[in-house]
C-alpha positions in Angstrom: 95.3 89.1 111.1 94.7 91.5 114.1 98.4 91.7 115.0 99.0 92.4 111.5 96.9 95.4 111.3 97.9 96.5 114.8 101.8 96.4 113.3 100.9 98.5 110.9 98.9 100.9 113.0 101.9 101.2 114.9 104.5 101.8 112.5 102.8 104.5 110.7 104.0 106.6 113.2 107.3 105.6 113.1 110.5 108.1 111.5 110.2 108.5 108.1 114.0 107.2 108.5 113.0 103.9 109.6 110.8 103.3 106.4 113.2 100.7 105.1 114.9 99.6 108.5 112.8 99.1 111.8 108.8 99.7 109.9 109.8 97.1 106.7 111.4 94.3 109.4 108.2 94.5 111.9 105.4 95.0 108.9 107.1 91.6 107.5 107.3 89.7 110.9 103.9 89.8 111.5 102.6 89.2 108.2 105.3 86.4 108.1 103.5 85.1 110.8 99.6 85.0 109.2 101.2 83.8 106.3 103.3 80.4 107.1 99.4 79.8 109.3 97.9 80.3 106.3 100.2 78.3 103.9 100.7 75.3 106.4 96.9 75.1 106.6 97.1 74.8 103.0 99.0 72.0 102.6 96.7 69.3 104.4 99.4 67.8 106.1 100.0 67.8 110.0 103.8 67.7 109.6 103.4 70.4 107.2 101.6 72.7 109.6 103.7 71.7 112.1 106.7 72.9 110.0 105.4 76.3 109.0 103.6 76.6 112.6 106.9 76.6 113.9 108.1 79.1 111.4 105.3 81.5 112.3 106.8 80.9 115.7 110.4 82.4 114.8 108.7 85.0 112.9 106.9 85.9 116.4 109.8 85.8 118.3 111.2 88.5 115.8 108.4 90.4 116.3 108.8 90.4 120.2 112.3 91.5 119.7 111.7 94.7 117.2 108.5 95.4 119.2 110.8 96.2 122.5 113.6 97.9 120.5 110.7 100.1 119.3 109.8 100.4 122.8 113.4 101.5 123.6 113.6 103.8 120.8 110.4 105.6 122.1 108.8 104.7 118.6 105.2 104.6 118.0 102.2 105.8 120.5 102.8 103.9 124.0 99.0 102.8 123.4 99.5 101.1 120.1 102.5 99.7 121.2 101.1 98.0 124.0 98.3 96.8 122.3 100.6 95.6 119.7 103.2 93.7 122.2 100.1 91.9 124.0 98.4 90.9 120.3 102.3 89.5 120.2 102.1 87.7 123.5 98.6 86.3 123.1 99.5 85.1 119.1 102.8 83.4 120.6 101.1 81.7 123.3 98.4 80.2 120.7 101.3 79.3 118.3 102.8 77.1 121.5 99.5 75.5 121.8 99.0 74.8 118.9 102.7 73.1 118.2 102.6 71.0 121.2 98.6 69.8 119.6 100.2 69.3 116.6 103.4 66.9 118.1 100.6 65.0 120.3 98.1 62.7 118.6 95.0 64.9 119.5 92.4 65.8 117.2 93.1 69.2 115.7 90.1 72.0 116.0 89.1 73.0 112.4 90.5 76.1 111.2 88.2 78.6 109.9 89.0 79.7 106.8 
């Protein structure tokens, strides 16, 4: 949810151009991401959550990707963007850990919800 909000932050101050390019493709990424969470929670399944965990993982990935063409572009406030690239980095690294949980037989932890 926090890299979500962080996204859009960010892309608020992005060109009014890229309303419907760069700003639509980043603003779905990372709610791409809190959404196949939420929706593979939902399913009370592990290979279910494993599926949409790894899907959450692509959508990361993507995120990654527009996040440093953003950077390149000079888009956004160097602060926001920053803080938006590590929420990326520390959401990606918990979506590994949680995969490689979800492929060994260890207990999950309970999701909050």
């Amino acid at each position: 949810m926090e890299l979500s909000v962080a996204i859009y932050d960010l892309t608020r101050d992005f060109p009014r151009e890229e309303i419907y390019g760069l700003t639509s493709q980043m603003r779905r990424a990372s709610v791409s991401i809190l959404s196949n969470i939420a929706e593979g929670h939902g399913r009370h399944s592990r290979s279910q959550l494993a599926n949409f965990t790894a899907m959450a993982k692509g959508s990361c990935y993507e995120l990654e990707a527009q996040l440093l063409l953003a950077r390149e572009l000079s888009y956004g406030a160097v602060e926001k963007l920053q803080r938006s690239q590590g929420l990326c980095n520390e959401v990606g690294r918990m979506l590994h850990s949680m995969l490689n949980k979800l492929h060994s037989r260890e207990e999950l932890p309970q999701v909050r919800t």
